[in-house]
C-alpha positions as CSV (number, residue, x, y, z in Angstrom):
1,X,-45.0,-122.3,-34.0
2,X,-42.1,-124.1,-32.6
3,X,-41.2,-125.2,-29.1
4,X,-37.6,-126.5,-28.1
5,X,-36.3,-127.9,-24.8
6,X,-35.0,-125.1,-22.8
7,X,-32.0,-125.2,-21.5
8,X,-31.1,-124.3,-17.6
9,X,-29.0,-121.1,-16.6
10,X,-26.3,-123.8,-15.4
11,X,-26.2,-124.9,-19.2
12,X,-26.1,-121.7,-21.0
13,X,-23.5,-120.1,-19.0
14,X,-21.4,-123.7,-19.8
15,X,-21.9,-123.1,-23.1
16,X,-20.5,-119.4,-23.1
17,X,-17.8,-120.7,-21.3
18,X,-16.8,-122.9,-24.0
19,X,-17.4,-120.4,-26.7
20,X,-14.3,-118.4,-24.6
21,X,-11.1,-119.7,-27.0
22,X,-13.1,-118.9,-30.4
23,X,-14.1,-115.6,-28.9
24,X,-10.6,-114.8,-27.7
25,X,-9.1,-115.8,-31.0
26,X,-11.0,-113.8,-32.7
27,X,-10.9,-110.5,-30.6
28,X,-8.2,-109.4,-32.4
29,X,-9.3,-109.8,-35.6
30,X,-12.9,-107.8,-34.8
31,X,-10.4,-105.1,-33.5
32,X,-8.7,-104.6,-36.7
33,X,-11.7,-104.8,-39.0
34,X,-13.9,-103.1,-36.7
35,X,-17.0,-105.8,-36.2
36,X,-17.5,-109.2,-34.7
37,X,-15.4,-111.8,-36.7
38,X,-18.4,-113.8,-38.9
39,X,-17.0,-117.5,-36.8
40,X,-18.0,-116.0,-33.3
41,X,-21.5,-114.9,-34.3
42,X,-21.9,-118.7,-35.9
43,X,-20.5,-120.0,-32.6
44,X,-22.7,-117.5,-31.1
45,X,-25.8,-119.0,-32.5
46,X,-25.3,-122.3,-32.4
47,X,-24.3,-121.9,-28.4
48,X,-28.3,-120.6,-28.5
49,X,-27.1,-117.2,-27.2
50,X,-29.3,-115.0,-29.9
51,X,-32.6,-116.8,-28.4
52,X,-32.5,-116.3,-24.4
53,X,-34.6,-113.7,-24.8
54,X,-37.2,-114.6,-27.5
55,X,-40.7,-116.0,-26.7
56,X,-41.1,-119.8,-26.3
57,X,-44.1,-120.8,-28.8
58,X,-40.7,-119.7,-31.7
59,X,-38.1,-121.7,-30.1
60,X,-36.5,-119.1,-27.5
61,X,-35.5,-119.3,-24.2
62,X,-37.3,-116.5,-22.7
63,X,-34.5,-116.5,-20.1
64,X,-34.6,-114.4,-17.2
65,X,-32.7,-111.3,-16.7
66,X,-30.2,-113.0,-13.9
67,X,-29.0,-115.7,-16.5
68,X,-28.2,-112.6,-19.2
69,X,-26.2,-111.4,-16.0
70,X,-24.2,-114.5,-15.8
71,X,-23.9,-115.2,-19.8
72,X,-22.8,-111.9,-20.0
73,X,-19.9,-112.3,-18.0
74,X,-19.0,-115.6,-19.0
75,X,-18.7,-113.9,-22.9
76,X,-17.6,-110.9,-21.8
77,X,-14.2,-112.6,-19.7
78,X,-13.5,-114.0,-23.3
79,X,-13.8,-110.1,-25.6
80,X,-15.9,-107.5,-24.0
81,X,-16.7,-106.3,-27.5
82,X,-18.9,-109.6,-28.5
83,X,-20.4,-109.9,-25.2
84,X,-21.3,-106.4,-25.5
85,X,-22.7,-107.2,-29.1
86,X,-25.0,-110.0,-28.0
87,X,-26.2,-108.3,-24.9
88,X,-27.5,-105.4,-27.1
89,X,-29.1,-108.0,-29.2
90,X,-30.9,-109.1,-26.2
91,X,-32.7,-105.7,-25.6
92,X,-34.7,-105.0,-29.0
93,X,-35.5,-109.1,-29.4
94,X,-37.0,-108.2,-26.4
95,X,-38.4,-104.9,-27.1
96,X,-39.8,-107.1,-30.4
97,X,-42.0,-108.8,-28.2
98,X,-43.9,-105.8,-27.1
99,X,-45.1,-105.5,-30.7
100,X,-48.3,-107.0,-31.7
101,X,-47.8,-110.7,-32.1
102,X,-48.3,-110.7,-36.2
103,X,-45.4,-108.3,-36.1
104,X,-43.4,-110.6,-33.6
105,X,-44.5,-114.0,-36.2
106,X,-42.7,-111.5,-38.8
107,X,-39.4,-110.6,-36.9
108,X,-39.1,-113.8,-35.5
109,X,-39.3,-116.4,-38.4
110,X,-36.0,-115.9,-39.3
111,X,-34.0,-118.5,-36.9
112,X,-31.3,-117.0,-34.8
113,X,-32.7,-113.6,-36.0
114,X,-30.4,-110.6,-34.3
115,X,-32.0,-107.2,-34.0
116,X,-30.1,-104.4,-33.1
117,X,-31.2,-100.8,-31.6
118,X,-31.2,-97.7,-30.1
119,X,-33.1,-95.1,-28.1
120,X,-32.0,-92.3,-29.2
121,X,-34.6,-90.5,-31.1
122,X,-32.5,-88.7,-33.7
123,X,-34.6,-89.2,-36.9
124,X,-37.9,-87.9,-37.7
125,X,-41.1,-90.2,-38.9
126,X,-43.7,-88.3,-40.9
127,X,-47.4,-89.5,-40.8
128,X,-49.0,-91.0,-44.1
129,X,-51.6,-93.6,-45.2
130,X,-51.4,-96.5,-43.7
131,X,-48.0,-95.6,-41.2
132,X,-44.7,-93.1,-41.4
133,X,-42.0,-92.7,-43.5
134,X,-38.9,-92.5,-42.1
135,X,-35.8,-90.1,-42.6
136,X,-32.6,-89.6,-40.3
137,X,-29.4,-91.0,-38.9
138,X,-29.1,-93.3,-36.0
139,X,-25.5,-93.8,-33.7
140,X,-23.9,-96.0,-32.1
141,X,-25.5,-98.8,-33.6
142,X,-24.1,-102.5,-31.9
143,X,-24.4,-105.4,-34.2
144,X,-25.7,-103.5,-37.3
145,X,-23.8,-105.9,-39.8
146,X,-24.8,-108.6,-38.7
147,X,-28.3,-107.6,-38.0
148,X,-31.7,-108.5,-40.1
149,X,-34.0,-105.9,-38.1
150,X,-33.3,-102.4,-36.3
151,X,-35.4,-101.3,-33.6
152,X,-35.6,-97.7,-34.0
153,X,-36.8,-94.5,-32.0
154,X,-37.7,-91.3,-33.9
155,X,-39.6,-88.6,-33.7
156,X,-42.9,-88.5,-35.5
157,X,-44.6,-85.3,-36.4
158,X,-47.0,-83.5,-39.0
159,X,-49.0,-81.0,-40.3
160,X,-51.8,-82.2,-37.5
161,X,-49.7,-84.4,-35.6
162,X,-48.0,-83.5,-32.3
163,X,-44.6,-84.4,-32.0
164,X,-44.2,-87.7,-30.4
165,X,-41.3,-90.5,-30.1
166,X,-42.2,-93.6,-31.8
167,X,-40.7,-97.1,-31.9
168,X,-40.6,-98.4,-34.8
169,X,-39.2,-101.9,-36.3
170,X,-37.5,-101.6,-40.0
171,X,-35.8,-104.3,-41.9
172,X,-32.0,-103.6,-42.0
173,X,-32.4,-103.7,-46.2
174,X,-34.6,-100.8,-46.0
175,X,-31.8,-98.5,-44.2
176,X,-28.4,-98.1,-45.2
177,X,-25.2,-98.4,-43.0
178,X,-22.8,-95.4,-42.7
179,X,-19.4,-97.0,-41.5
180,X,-18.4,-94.6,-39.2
181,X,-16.9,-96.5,-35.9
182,X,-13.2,-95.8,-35.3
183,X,-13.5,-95.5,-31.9
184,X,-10.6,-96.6,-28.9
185,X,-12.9,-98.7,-26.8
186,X,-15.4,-101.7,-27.9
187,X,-13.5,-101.6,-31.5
188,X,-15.0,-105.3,-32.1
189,X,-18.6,-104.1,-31.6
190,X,-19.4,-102.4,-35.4
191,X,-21.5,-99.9,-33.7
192,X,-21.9,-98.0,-36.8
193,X,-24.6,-95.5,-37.8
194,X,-27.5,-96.1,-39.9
195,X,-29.2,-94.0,-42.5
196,X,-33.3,-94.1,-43.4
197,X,-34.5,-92.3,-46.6
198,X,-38.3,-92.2,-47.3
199,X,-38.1,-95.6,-45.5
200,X,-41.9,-96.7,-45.0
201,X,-42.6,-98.4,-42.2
202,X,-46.5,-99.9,-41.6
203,X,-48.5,-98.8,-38.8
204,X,-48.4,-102.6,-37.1
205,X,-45.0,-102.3,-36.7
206,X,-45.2,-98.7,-34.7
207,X,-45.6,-98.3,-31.2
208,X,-45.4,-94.8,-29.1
209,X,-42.6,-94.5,-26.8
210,X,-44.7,-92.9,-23.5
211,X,-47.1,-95.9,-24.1
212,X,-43.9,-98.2,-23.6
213,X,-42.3,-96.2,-21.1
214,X,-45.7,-96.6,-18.9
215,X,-45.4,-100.5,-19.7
216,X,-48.3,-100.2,-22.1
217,X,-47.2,-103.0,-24.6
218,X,-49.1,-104.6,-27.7
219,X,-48.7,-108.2,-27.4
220,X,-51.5,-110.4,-26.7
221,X,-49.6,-113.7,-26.3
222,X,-46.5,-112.7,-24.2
223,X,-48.8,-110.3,-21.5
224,X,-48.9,-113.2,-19.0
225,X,-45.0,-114.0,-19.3
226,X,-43.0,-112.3,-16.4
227,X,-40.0,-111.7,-18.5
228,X,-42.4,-109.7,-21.1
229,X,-44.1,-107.7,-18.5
230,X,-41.3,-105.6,-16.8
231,X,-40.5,-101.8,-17.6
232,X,-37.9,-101.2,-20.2
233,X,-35.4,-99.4,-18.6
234,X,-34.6,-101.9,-15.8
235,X,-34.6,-104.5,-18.5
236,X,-31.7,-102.9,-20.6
237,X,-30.1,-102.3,-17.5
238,X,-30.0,-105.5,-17.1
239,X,-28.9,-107.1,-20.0
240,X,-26.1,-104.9,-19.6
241,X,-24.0,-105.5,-16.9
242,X,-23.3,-108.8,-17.3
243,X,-20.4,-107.5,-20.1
244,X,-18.8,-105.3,-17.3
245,X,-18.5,-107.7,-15.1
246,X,-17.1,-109.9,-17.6
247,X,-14.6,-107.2,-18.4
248,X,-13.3,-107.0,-15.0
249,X,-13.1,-110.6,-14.6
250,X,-11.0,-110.5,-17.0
251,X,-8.8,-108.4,-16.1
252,X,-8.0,-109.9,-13.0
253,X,-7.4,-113.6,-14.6
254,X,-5.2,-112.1,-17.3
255,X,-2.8,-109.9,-14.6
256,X,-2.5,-113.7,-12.6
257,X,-1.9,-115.2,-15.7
258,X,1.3,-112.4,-16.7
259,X,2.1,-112.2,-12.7
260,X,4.6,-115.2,-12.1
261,X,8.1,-114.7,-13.5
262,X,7.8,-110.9,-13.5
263,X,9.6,-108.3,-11.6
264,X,9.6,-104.7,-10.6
265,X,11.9,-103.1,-13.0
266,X,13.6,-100.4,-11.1
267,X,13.4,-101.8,-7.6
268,X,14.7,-104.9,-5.9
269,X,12.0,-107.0,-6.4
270,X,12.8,-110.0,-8.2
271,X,9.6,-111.1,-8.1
272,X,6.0,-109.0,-8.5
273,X,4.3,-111.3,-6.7
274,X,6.2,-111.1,-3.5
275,X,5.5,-107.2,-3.4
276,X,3.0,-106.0,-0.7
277,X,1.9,-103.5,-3.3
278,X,1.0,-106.6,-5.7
279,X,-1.1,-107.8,-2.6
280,X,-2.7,-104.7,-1.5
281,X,-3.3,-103.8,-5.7
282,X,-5.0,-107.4,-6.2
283,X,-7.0,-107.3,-3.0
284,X,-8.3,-104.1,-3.7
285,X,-9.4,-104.9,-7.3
286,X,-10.3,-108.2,-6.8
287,X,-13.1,-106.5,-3.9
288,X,-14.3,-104.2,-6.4
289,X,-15.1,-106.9,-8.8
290,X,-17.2,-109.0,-5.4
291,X,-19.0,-105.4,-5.3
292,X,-19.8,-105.0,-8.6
293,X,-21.3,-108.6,-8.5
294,X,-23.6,-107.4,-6.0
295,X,-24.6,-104.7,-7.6
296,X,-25.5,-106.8,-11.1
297,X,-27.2,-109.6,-9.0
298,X,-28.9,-107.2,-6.8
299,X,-30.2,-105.6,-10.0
300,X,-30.8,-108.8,-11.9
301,X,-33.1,-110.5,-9.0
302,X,-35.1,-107.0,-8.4
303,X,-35.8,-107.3,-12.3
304,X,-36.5,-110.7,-11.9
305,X,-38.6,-110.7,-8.8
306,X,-40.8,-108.0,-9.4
307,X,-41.6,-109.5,-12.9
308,X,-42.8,-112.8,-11.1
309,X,-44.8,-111.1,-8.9
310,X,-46.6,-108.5,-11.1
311,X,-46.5,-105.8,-9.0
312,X,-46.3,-102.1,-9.4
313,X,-42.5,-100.6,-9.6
314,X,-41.8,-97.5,-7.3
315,X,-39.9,-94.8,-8.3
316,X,-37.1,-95.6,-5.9
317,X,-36.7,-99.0,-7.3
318,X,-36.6,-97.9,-11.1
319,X,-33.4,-95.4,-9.9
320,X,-32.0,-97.8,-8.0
321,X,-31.9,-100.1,-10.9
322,X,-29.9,-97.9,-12.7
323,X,-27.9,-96.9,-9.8
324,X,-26.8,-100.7,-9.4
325,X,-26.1,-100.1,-13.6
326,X,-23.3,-97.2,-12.7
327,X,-22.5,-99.2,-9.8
328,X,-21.0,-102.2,-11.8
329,X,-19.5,-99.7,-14.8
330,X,-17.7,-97.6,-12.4
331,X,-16.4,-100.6,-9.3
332,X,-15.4,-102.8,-12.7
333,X,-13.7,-100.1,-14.2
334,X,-12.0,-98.8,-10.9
335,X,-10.7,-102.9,-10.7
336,X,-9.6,-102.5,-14.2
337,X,-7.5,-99.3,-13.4
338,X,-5.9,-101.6,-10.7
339,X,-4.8,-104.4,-12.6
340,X,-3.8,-102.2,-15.6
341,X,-1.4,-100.0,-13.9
342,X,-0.1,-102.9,-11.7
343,X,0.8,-104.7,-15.1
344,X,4.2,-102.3,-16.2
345,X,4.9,-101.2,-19.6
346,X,4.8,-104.3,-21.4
347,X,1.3,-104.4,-20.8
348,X,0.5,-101.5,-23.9
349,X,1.7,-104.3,-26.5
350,X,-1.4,-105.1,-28.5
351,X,-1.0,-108.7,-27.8
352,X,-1.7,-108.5,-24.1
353,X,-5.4,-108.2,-23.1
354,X,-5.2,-106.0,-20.7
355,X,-5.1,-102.7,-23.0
356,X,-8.2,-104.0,-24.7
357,X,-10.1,-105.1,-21.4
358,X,-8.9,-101.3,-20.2
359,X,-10.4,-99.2,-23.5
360,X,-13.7,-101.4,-23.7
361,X,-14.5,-100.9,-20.1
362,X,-13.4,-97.3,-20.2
363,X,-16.3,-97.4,-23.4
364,X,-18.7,-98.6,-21.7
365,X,-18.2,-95.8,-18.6
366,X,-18.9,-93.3,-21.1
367,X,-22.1,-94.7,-22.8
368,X,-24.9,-92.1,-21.8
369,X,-27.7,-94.9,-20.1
370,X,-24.7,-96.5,-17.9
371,X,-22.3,-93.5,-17.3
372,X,-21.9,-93.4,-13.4
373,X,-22.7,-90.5,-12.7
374,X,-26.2,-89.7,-14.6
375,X,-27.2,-92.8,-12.7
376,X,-25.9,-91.5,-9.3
377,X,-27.1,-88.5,-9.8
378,X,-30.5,-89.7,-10.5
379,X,-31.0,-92.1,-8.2
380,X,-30.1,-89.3,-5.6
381,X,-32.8,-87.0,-6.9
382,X,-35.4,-89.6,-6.4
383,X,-33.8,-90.6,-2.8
384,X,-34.4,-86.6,-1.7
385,X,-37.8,-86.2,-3.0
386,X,-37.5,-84.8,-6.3
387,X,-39.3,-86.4,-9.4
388,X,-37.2,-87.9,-12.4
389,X,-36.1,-85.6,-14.8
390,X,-35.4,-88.1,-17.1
391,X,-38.2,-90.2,-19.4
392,X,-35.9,-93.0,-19.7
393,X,-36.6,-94.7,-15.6
């Protein structure tokens, strides 16, 4: 086993911050060819960000969630699209260590190792001797290329089986990729689909979903570390946000950065920044951003907190975690809109960042765990008395 020093929170948001110029320079690039630019995931790795989330006794971090939260925006002011793609690395490395720990001394032996995921259950796993054999598609799928594992959820059923959702861990050589994302948002991301035929996968490296969704996890070794003992759901959430918030930092330093020098075609304003609509536009967004903060912190420390503690989550505070999810997507991408239509036409030439930082956020509104309002409407349902009516809380 292998122990490192551990870096503080301080130090790895420094060291995303100084990953920012290789990121930016190659935003456009992972754009164009439709993945993250083989330099930034090196950079990536070597800034440590691939092991803030894996257990100590293999070199990780085991970071909490409030330090994804500030990585996250930290990459994600520099291309939403690779903060987005490490982020989602950070939520299977740390489903991987719900396995049972010979499964996590398998995934985990490759340094830097990058596992990439998804929830949806849109393949089927067939029982047989010894585990299941896996057929089926899975979207949407951040990271894939530059992946060595894939978390995946399918749906396992036979002759004298009921059906039941499984996770599952499968080398990325056994499935095959289907390049399918041409997409207007998140471009950089590679979110492509993969493909299982007659894929075995052992029965050690199988869990049931409801056992995980009730916080019933295999691992022996990480059951007494807080960061390994929280519910799923509140995790991903998260390791989301941190991207969004990113996002709409972003957009707010790249409309200064445009602002002096430029005037209001079409009126007599020589200069933008002299126009009480510039002042009332950045004031607005810039209040959005300070409210999406709160939201992610807010939802960052609950995570954090009641992992320290050990104690029993209620089901206000699992909606409310995702509540303060759609909270950040929709403030940051209401901030966006600001900036965006404050920065004139110029602003749609694919060398200014705002169009980017406009699409990926508008991406990430529309992604089905962090869409507004689903998470609104949920938390609302649990507010008036009403159980979930949703497995994924």
């Amino acid at each position: 086993m292998l122990r490192t020093e551990v870096p503080t929170r301080e130090e790895l948001v420094r060291r995303a911050s100084e990953l920012g110029p290789t990121l930016q320079k190659n935003a456009k690039w992972a754009e164009e060819n439709r993945r993250i630019h083989d330099e930034s995931i090196e950079a990536l790795a070597d800034a440590g960000i691939f092991k803030m989330r894996v257990p100590a006794r293999y070199g990780g971090y085991e970071c909490d969630t409030r330090t994804l939260v500030e990585v996250g925006a930290e990459l994600g002011q520099a291309d939403g699209s690779t903060s987005w793609t490490a982020s989602v690395y950070w939520i299977p490395s740390w489903m991987t260590c719900l396995f049972p720990d010979a499964v996590q001394d398998e995934v985990f032996s490759t340094p830097n190792v990058r596992v990439c995921g998804t929830l949806s259950p849109t393949a089927m796993a067939t029982p047989v001797a010894g585990g299941a054999v896996l057929n089926g598609q899975w979207g949407f799928v951040s990271g894939a290329w530059h992946s060595q594992w894939q978390e995946i959820v399918a749906i396992q059923a036979g002759p004298d089986h009921e059906p039941m959702p499984i996770m599952a861990l499968v080398p990325m050589s056994d499935l095959q990729i289907f390049d399918d994302w041409d997409t207007s948002g998140l471009r950089g991301t590679g979110s492509v689909s993969t493909i299982a035929q007659n894929v075995f996968v052992p029965a050690e490296r199988i869990l049931p979903l409801p056992a995980i969704l009730q916080e019933q996890y295999a691992s022996q070794l990480n059951a007494g570390t807080p960061i390994y003992r929280a519910p799923l759901l509140p995790v991903a959430s998260a390791s989301s946000v941190g991207t969004v918030l990113g996002l709409a930092k972003a957009a707010k330093t790249a409309f200064l950065q445009r602002l002096p020098g430029r005037k209001i075609t079409y009126t007599a304003y020589d200069s933008q920044s002299e126009a009480p609509l510039t002042h009332l536009q950045v004031a607005e967004a810039s209040l959005k951003i300070d409210q999406a903060q709160f939201h992610a912190e807010r939802l960052a420390d609950t995570v954090d907190s009641k992992s320290e503690q050990g104690t029993q989550w209620s089901l206000e505070e699992r909606a409310r975690v995702r509540a303060d999810m759609g909270a950040v997507c929709k403030l940051a991408k209401e901030a966006v809109d600001i900036f965006a239509t404050a920065s004139g036409g110029s602003s749609i030439y694919s060398d200014v960042a705002i169009q980017r930082i406009s699409r990926d956020v508008q991406a990430v509104n529309l992604h089905a765990l962090m869409h507004p309002n689903t998470n609104n409407e949920l938390y609302g349902r649990i507010l008036c008395g009403l159980p979930p009516n949703t497995l994924y809380i």
